[in-house]
N, C-alpha and C positions, 0 to 999 in steps of 0.2 A: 414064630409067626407074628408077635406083636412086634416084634423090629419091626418085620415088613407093614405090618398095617402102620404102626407109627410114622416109617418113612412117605408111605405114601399118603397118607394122612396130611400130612406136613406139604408134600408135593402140591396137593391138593389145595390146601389153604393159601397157598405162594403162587400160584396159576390162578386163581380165582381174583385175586390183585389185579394179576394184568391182563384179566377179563373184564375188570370193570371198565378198560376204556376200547376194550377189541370187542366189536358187535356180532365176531365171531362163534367169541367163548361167552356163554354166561357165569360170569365172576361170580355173586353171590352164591347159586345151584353148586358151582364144583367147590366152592370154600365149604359149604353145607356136608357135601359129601365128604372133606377132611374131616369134619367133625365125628361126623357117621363112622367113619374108618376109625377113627380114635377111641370110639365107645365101642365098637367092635373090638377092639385086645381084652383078653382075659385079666390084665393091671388095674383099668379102670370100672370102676363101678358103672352100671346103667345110673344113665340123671335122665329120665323121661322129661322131665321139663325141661333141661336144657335143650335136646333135641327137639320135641314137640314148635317150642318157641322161637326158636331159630326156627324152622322148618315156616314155620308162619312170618317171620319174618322176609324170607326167601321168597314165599311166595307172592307175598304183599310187594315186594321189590320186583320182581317180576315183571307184574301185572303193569306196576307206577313205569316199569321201563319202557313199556310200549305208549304211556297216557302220555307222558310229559313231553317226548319232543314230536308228537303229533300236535298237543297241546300249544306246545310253543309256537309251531308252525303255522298252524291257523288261526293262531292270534294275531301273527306279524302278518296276515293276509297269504297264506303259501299253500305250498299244495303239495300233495304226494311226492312231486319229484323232488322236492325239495329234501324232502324224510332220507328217498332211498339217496340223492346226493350225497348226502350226508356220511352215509355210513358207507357207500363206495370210496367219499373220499379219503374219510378215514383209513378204511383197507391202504389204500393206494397211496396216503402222506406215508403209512406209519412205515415203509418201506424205502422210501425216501429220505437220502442220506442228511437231514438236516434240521437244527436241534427242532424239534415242537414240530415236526412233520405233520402228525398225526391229528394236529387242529388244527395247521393251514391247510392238510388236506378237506379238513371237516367242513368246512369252511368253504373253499373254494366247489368242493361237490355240491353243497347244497346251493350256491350261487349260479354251478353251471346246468344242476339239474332244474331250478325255479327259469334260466335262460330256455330249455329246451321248450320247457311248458308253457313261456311265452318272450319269444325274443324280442318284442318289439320294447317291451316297460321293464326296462331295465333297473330303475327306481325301485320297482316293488319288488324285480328278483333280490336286489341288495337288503332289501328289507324282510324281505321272507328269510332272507340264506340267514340274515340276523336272529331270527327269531328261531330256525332250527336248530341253529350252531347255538344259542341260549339254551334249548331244550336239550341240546345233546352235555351240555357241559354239565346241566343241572341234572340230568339221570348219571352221567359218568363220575358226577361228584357223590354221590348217593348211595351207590356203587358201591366203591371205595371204601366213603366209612363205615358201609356194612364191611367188607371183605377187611378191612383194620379190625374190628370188633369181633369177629370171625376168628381172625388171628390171636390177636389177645383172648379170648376165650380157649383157645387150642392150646395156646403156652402155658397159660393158669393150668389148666387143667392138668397137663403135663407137668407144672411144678408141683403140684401138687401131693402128685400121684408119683411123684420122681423114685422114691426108694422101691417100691412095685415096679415099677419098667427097667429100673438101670437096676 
């Protein structure tokens, strides 16, 4: 039974990566949940504070996920459609065969959803789709080095505790 939790553990931390840039998955929540799984095998000790604090960590990321590129957006003068552009485009680059798809898609969403919202000021959609696509890279960047940190946490841990699991 700790294979399996181990493996999926692992699963979990490595999906959580490329949640931090898919508005799909939430990257940090499922890296959390590797960790969770990891302390669940009968090899490793409970560390309530390792869990605990991660766990506030996650949530505090969370929360900054939804602040910052709304943040961004209506800083650069934008609007809603801007936000949900954004993260359709995403969807929609990252699928698209072509290297960095997934922030020319970001990109261009939020420039075609700030057009919807008002075609005439072209100008400010350019400049909102700016300000989103800033917000989106700075939560996607934030992301990341949580779900890095996440990772390295999950290895330690498991070097650690290496002769009890293997």
């Amino acid at each position: 039974m700790d294979t399996i939790l181990l493996v999926l553990g692992l699963i979990c931390v490595v999906a959580g990566i490329f949640g931090s840039f898919l508005p799909v998955l939430p990257g940090p929540s499922i890296s959390w949940l590797g960790l969770l799984l990891l302390h669940l095998t009968t090899a490793i000790p409970n560390n309530y504070w390792v869990l605990g604090i991660t766990l506030l960590v996650t949530i505090v990321i969370a929360i900054l996920d939804y602040v910052i590129p709304a943040k961004g957006t209506k800083k650069f003068g934008g609007s809603s459609y801007g936000v949900w552009g954004t993260n359709i485009g995403l969807i929609v680059g990252f699928f698209i065969p072509i290297p960095f798809g997934f922030v020319v898609g970001a990109f261009l969403g939020a420039f075609i959803g700030e057009l919807i919202y008002d075609k005439k000021d072209k100008k400010r959609a350019l400049k909102a789709a700016t300000g989103s696509f800033l917000g989106f890279l700075a939560s996607s960047f934030m992301k990341f080095v949580v779900c890095l940190i996440f990772l390295g946490t999950f290895l330690y841990i498991v070097w650690q505790n290496s002769e009890r699991l293997f």
